[in-house]
C-alpha positions in Angstrom: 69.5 98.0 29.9 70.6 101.0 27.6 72.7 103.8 29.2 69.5 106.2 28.5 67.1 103.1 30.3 70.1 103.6 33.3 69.3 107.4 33.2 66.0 107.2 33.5 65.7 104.5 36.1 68.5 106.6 38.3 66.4 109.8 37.7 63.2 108.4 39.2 65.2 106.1 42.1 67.8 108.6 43.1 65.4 111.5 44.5 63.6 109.2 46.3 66.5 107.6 48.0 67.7 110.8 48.6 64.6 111.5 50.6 64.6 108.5 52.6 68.1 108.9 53.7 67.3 112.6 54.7 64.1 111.3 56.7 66.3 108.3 58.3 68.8 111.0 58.7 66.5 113.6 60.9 64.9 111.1 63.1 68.2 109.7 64.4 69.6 113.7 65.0 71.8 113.6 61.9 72.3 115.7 58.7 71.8 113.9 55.9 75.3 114.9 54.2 77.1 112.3 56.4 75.8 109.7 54.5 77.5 108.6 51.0 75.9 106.5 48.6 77.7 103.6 47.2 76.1 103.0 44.1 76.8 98.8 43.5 77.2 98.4 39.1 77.8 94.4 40.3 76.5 92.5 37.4 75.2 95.6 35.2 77.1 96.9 32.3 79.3 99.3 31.6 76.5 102.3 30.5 75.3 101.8 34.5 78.5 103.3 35.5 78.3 105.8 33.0 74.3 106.6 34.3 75.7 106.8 37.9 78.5 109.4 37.1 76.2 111.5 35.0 73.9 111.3 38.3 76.4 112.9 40.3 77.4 110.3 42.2 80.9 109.4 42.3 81.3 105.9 44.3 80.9 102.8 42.8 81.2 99.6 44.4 81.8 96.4 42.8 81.5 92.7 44.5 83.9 90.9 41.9 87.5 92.0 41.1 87.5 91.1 37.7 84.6 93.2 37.0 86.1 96.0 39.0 89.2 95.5 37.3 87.6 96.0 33.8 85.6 99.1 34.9 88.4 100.8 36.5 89.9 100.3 33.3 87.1 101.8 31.3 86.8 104.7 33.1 90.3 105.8 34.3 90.2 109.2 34.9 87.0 109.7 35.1 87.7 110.8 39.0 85.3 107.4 40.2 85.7 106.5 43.6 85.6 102.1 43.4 84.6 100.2 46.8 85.5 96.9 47.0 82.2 95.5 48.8 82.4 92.1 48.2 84.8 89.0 49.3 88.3 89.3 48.5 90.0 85.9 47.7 93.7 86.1 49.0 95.1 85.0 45.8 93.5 88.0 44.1 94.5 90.2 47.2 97.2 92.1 44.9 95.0 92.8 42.3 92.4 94.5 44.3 94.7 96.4 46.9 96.5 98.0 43.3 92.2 99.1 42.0 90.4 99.5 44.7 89.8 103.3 45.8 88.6 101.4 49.5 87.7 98.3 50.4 85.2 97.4 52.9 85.5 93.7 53.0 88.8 92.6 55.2 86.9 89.6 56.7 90.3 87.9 58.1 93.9 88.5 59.1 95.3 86.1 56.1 93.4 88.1 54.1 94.6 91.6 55.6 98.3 90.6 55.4 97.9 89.9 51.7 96.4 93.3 50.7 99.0 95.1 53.1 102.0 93.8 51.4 100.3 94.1 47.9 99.7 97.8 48.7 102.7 98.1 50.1 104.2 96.6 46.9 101.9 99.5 44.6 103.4 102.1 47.1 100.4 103.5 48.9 98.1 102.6 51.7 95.1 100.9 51.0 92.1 102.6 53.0 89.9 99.4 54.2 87.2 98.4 56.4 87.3 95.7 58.6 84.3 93.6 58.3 82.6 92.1 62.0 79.7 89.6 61.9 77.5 91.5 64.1 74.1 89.2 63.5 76.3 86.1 64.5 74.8 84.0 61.1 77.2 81.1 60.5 77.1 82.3 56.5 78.0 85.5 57.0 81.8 86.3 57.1 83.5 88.9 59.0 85.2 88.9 62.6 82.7 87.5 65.1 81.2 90.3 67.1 77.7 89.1 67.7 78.0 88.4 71.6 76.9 90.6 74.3 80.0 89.0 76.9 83.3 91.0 77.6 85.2 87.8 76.1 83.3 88.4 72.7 83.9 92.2 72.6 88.0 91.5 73.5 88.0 89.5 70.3 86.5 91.6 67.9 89.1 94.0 69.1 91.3 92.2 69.0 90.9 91.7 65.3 90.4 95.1 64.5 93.6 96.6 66.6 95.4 93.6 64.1 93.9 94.9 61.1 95.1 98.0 62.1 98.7 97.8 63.0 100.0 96.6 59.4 101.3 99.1 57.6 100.2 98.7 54.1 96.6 99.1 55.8 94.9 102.6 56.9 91.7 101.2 58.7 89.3 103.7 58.7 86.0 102.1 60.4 84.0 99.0 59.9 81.4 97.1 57.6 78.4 94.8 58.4 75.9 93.4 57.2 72.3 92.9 58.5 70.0 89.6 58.3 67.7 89.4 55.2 64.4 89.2 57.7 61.4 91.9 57.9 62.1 91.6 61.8 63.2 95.3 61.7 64.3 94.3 65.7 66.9 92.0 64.5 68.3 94.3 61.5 68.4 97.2 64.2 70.4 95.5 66.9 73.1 94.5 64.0 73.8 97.7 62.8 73.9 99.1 66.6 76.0 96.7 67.8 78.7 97.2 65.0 78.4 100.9 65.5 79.1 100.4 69.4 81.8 98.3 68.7 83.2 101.3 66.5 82.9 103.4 69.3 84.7 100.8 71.6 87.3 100.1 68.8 88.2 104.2 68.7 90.7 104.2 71.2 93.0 101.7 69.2 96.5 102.5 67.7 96.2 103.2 64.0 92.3 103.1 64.0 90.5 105.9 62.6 87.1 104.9 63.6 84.9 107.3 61.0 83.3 105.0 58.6 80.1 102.3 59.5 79.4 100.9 55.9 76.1 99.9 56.7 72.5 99.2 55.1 71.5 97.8 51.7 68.5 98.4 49.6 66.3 96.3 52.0 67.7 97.9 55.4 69.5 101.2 54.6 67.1 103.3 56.0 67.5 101.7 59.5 71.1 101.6 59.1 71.5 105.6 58.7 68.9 105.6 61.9 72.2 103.5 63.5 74.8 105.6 62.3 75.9 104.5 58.5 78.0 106.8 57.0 77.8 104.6 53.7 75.0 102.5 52.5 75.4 100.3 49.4 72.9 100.1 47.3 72.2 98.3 44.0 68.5 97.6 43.1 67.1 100.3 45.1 69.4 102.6 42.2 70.0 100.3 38.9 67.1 97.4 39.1 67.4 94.2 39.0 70.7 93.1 37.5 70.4 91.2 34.3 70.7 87.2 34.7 
């Protein structure tokens, strides 16, 4: 797809995602503002990103780091916010903790110690959010938080309070996601479950518990209901991304 295809797509999808947030936004009590749009370029071109800044939107998230890595190159200085949203390998830990803007995808402590002394190494702190596996699937990665128990609510604390005590690390909330069913019941008690484990989690040492990435273009409406204050979304925005 052409850059002007991107513009035109994005000026016919992004009003009416703005409205659906807002409505999602009013029925749970909330103004719509809290909620950021992560716009996901994963597997589009260049000329998406391009459509997406001249949009007015300003955070992009990107699932691969070599994609991010040539983007962020692309478009240095350019004032682009990049989310990490997708699965960090630990060998490429250094690569991403040095682009990324935030990541949302800290899905183990092997994989947290990595970024923190990669960060550590580029001389900031890398903003991240741990990711819990509210929904309890086997595929989905993240620390386990699906269980109702105390012993299953001590250990997804556990993880986080870890997360958050290394020092090349500023943990600044947490990231799900939901099943891909239509049983809106299910979807729901994921995203409340992570944000009440948010709330549990805000009393930790070096947790700032402000950020639920939350919802993609199937659920994201449900997940502002729950208390997302970032949804990433891909073919709700762009389309379909090119084979």
């Amino acid at each position: 797809m052409s850059l002007p295809n991107f513009r035109r797509r994005l000026g016919e999808s992004l009003p009416r995602v703005l409205e659906r947030i807002a409505a999602a936004a009013e029925r749970s009590g909330r103004e719509p503002g809290a909620v950021r749009i992560v716009a996901v370029t994963k597997g589009h071109p260049p000329e998406a990103v391009e459509a997406v800044l001249g949009a007015g939107l300003a955070d992009v998230g990107e699932n691969r780091v070599e994609e991010l890595e040539g983007k962020a190159l692309a478009f240095q200085g350019r004032g682009v916010q990049w989310h990490m949203v997708g699965h960090v390998q630990s060998r490429k830990a250094p690569r991403a903790a040095r682009l990324a803007t935030i990541l949302h995808s800290v899905d183990s402590i092997r994989l947290a110690g990595r970024l923190s002394r990669a960060a550590e190494g580029a001389g900031r702190r890398l903003p991240v959010l741990v990711q819990v596996n509210a929904s309890g699937e086997a595929a989905k990665g993240g620390f386990p938080a699906a269980g109702t128990s105390r012993e299953a609510l001590a250990e997804a604390l556990e993880g986080i309070a870890e997360v958050s005590a290394l020092p090349g690390l500023a943990a600044v909330g947490l990231m799900t996601m939901a099943p891909f069913t239509k049983d809106r019941a299910v979807v729901r008690a994921t995203f409340r479950r992570t944000r009440e484990l948010l709330e549990a989690a805000a009393g930790i040492e070096g947790f700032d518990a402000r950020e639920l990435s939350m919802g993609m273009s199937n659920d994201f409406e449900t997940a502002v209901e729950e208390g997302s204050t970032m949804v990433r979304l891909g073919t709700t925005l762009l389309g379909p991304r090119p084979r």
